[in-house]
C-alpha positions in Angstrom: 77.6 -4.6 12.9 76.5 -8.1 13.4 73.5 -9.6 16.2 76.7 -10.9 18.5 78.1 -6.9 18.8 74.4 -5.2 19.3 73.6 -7.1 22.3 77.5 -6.9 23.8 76.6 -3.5 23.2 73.3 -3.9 25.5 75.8 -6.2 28.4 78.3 -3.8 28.0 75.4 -0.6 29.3 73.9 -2.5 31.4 76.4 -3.9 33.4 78.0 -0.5 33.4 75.1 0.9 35.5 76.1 4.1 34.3 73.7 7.3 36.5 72.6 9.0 33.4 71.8 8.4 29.2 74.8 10.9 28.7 76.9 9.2 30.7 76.7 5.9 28.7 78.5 7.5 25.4 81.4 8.7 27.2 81.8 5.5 30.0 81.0 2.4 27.6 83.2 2.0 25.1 81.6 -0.3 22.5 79.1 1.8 22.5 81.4 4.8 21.5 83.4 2.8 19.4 80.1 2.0 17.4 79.3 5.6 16.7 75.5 5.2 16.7 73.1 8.0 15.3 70.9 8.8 18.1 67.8 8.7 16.2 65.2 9.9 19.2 65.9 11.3 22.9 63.3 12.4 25.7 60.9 9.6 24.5 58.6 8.2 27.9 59.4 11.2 30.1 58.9 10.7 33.8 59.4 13.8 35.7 60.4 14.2 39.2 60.6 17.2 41.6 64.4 17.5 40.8 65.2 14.9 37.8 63.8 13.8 34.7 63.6 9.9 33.7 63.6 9.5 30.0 64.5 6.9 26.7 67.1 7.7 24.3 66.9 5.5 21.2 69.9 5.2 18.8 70.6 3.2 15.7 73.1 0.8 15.2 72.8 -0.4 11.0 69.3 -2.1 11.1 69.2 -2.5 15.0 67.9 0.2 17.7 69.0 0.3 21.4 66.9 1.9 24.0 68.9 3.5 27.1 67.0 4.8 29.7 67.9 6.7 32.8 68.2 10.3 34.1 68.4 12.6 31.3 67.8 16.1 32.8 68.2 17.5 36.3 66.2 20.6 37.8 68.5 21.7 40.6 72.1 23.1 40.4 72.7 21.4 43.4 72.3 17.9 42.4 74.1 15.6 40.3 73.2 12.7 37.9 74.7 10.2 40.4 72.6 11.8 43.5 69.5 10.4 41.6 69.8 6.8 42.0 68.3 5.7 39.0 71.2 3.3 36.6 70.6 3.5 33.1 69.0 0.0 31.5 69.4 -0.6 28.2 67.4 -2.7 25.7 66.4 -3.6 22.1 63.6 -1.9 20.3 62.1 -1.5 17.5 60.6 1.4 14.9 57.3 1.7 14.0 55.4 3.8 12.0 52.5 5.9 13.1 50.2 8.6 11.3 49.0 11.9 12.2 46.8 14.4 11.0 47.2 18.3 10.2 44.5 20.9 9.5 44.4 21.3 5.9 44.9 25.4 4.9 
């Protein structure tokens, strides 16, 4: 995948304005066409009475797309699209970070 097909990727989500980060793999078809490996999900949670905001990253060969927007909803009642929130999507980038264990 080449810099021209990530970010027609990225045009393709956000002008989809898709209600939810599962919604985007089955309505945006570059996207499913691309077969990215979703590398991290529920990154940034921001939790609502009845919905849950988060970031999904995935990869795409050396690039990584961020797609936020509802991920989780808390009543039976409601729906992804009774939210309001449109996914956004946008370019990131890993980096490393270190933690520290008890050592037994």
């Amino acid at each position: 995948m080449n810099r021209e097909e990530f970010e027609a990727i990225i045009k393709e989500i956000n002008e989809a304005k898709c209600c939810s980060v599962h919604a985007v793999e089955e309505e945006c078809n570059l996207f499913y066409e691309a077969k990215p490996k979703c590398v991290k999900s529920g990154l940034d949670v921001d939790k609502h009475r009845w919905y849950e905001v988060s970031t999904s990253v995935y990869a795409f060969g050396e690039w990584f797309l961020g797609v936020r927007g509802a991920s989780d909803l808390f009543s039976e009642e409601m729906d992804f699209d009774d939210c309001g929130i449109k996914t956004i999507a946008f370019e990131m980038e890993a980096q490393q970070s270190t933690t520290y264990v008890s050592k037994k």
